[in-house]
C-alpha positions as a printed Julia matrix, in Angstrom:
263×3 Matrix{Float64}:
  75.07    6.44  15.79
  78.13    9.01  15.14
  77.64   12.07  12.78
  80.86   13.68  11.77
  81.57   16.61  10.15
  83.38   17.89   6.96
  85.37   20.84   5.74
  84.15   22.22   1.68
  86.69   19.88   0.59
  85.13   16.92   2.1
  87.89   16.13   4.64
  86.2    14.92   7.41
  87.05   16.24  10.96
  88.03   14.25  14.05
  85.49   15.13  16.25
  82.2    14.13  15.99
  79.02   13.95  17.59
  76.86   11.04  19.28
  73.26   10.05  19.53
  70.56    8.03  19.76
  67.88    6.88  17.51
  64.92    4.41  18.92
  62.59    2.75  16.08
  59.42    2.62  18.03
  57.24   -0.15  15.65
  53.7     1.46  15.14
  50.43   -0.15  16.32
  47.99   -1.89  13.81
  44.9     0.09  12.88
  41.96   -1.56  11.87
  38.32   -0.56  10.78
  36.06   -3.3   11.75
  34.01   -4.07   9.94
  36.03   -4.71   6.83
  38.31   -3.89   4.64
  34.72   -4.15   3.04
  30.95   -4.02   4.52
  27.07   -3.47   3.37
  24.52   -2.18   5.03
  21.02   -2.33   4.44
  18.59    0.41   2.79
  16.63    2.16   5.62
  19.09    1.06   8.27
  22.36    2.05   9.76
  26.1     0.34  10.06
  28.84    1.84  13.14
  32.0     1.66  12.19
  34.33    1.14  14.78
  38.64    1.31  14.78
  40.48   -1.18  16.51
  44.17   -0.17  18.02
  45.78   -0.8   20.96
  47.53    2.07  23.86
  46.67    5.46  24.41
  46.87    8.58  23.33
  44.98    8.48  20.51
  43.68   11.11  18.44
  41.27   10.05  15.35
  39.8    11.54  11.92
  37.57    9.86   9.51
  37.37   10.75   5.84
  34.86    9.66   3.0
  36.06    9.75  -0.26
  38.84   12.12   0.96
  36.88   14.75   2.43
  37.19   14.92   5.79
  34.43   14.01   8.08
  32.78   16.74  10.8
  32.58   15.99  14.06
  34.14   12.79  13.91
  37.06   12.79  16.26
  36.34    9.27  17.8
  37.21    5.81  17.11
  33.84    4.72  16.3
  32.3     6.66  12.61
  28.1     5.6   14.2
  25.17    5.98  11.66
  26.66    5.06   8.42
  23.76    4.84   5.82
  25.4     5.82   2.63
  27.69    3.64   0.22
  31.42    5.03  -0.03
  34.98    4.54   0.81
  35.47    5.62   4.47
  38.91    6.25   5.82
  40.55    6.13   9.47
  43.36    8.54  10.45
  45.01    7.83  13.52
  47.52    9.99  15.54
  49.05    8.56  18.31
  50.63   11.52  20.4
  53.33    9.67  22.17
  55.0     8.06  19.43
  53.63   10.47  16.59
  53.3     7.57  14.79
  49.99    8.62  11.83
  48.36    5.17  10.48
  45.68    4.7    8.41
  42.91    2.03   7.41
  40.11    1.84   4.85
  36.84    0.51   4.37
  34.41   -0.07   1.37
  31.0    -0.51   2.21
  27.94   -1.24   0.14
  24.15   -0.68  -0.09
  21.93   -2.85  -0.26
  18.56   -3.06  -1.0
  15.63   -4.86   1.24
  13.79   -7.07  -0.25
  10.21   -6.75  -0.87
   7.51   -8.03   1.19
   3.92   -7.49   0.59
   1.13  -10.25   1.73
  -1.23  -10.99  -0.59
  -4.58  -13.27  -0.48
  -7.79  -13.91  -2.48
 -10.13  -12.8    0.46
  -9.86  -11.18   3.38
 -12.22  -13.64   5.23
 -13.02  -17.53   5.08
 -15.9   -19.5    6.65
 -15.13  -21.1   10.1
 -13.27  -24.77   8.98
 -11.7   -23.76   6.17
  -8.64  -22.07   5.08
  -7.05  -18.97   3.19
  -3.97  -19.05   1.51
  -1.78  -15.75   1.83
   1.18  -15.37  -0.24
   4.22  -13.44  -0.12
   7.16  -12.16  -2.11
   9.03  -15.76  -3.87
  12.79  -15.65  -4.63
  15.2   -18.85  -4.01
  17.34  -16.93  -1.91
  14.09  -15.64   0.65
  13.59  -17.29   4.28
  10.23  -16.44   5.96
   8.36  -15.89   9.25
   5.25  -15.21   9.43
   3.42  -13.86  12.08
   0.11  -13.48  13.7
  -0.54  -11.18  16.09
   1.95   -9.24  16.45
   3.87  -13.39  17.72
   5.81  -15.19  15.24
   4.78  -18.49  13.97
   6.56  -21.72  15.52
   6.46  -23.98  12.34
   8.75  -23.18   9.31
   6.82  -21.48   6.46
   7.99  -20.72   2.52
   6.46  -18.38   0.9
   2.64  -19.45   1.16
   0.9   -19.55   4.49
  -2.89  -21.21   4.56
  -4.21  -20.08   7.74
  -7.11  -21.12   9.68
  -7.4   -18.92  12.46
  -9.14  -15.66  12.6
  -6.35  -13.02  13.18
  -3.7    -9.89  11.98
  -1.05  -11.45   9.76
   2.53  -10.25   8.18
   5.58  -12.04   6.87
   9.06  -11.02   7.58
  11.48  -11.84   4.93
  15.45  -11.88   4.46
  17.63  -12.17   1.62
  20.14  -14.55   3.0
  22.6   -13.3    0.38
  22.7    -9.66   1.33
  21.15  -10.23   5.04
  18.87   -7.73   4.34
  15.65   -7.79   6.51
  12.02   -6.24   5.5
   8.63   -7.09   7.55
   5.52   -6.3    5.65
   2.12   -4.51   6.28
  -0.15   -6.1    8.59
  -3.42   -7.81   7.3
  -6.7    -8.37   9.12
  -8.45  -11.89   8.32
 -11.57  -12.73  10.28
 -13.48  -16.21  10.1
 -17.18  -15.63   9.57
 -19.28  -18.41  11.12
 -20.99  -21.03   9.13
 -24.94  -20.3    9.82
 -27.03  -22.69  11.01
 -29.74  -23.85   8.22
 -32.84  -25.26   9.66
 -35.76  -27.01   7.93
 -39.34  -27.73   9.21
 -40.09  -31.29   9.69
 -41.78  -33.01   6.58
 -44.85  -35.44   7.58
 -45.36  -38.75   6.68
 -47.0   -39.18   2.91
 -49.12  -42.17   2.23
 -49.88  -43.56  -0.91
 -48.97  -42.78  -4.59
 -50.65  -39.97  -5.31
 -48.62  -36.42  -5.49
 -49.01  -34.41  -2.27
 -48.13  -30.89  -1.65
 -45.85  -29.93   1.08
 -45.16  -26.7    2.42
 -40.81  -25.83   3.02
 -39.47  -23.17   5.58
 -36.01  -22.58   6.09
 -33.93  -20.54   8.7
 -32.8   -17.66   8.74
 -35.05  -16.37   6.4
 -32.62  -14.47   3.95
 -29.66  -15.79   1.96
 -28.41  -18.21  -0.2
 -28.67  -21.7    0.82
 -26.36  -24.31  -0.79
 -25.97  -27.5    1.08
 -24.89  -31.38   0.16
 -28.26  -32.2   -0.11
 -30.6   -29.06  -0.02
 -30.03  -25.77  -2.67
 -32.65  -23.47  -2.45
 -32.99  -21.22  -4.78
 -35.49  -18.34  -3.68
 -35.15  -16.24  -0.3
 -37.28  -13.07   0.46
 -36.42  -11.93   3.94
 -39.14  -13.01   6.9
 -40.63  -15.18   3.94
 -40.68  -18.9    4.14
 -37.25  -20.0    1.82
 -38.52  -22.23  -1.68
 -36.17  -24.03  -3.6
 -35.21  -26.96  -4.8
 -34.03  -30.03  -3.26
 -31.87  -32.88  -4.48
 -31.3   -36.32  -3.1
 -27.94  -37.88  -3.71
 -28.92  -41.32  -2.43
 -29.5   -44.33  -4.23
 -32.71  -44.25  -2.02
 -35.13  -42.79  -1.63
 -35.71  -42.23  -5.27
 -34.77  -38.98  -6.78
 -37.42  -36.2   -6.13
 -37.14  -32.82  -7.1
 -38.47  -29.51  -5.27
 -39.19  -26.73  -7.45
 -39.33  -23.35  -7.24
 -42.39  -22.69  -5.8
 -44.54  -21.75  -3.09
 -45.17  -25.65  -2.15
 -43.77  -28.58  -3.73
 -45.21  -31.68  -4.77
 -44.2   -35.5   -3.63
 -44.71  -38.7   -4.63
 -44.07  -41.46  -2.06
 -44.27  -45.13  -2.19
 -44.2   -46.04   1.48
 -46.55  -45.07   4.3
């Protein structure tokens, strides 16, 4: 490149001077993620600039304030929604770019077990329910241990034990894990009847029934008895549901009364 020179009149002069010019092409700068992100309510998103050679120097700006103590090429801890901006000074070239990011926030969906009990009797099950959306996946977990087998939103369990449910929102990728719950099994108890003697004859005979353990509420596919005073003998009434022998009733009472046919 010349540059020459020229009198007021706009004659130009025969000397002149030489020099150089080099066009030095700038290196890409990149926020990553973006040009937009999300991040999650309750957590954090690092934002980190990608650009190649050294001599670096870096500022980052939200909404066009500029940032303290942010001199690096990573912006860590990001838990607000904004527009976040990279400045970039490159001290060899002093070459300045720039690079923006949008991000988002996003809520976490809700997750919050819920069940009719908190116990079940030993062979059956309880069904414990979560938060239901279309876009939800589950695991559940007991013990602290996730679950092998897929789940949806509804988990019968059988096993004595503490239970939660993590969910995500696949659209937003959003994560939440809920309270634990304690479920115990209570055993089934063990009902015992005295032995009933052989009755002879047609006439009614009265028979005496004691039932273990001596308190509760007995309901069974063939015995309900109605009446329990604790360390008393149990009365009630009992029901057969067999064609034979023939229907015979136990009522209420201190003994009972039977008619048999056989000996």
């Amino acid at each position: 490149m010349v540059k020459t020179y020229a009198d007021r009149c706009g004659n130009a002069r025969a000397l002149g001077e030489k020099f150089g010019v080099k066009y030095r092409s700038q290196d890409i700068v990149e926020i990553s993620p973006g040009p937009k992100a999300s991040v999650c309510e309750g957590t954090q998103l690092d934002l980190n600039v990608n650009v190649g050679g050294v001599g670096w120097t870096f500022a980052w700006q939200k909404y066009g304030q500029e940032l303290p103590g942010t001199n690096f090429g990573r912006l860590s801890g990001v838990r607000e929604a904004g527009t976040y901006v990279i400045r970039a000074a490159n001290a060899v070239t002093r070459c300045v770019r720039t690079d923006i990011v949008r991000v988002s926030l996003n809520e976490r969906p809700p997750a919050k077990v819920t069940m009719p009990d908190k116990a079940f009797c030993t062979g059956d099950s309880l069904p414990l329910k979560a938060n239901e959306a279309a876009n939800y996946s589950y695991v559940w977990y007991r013990d602290a241990v996730p679950l092998p087998r897929p789940f949806d939103s509804v988990n019968s369990v059988k096993t004595a034990g503490s239970y939660a449910v993590e969910i995500t929102d696949t659209l937003t990728g959003c994560v939440q894990r809920s309270d634990t719950v304690r479920i115990t099994a209570r055993p089934r108890p063990k009902v015992l009847f005295d032995s009933i003697p052989p009755l002879c004859g047609q006439a009614d005979a009265r028979l005496a029934l004691v039932a273990a353990p001596p308190a509760g509420y007995f309901r069974a596919r063939e015995w309900t008895v109605l009446h329990s005073i604790p360390g008393k003998p149990a009365w009630g009434a009992r029901k057969y549901f067999t064609p034979t022998p023939p229907l015979t009733t136990v009522r209420p009472r201190h003994a009972k009364r039977r008619r048999s046919r056989h000996c």
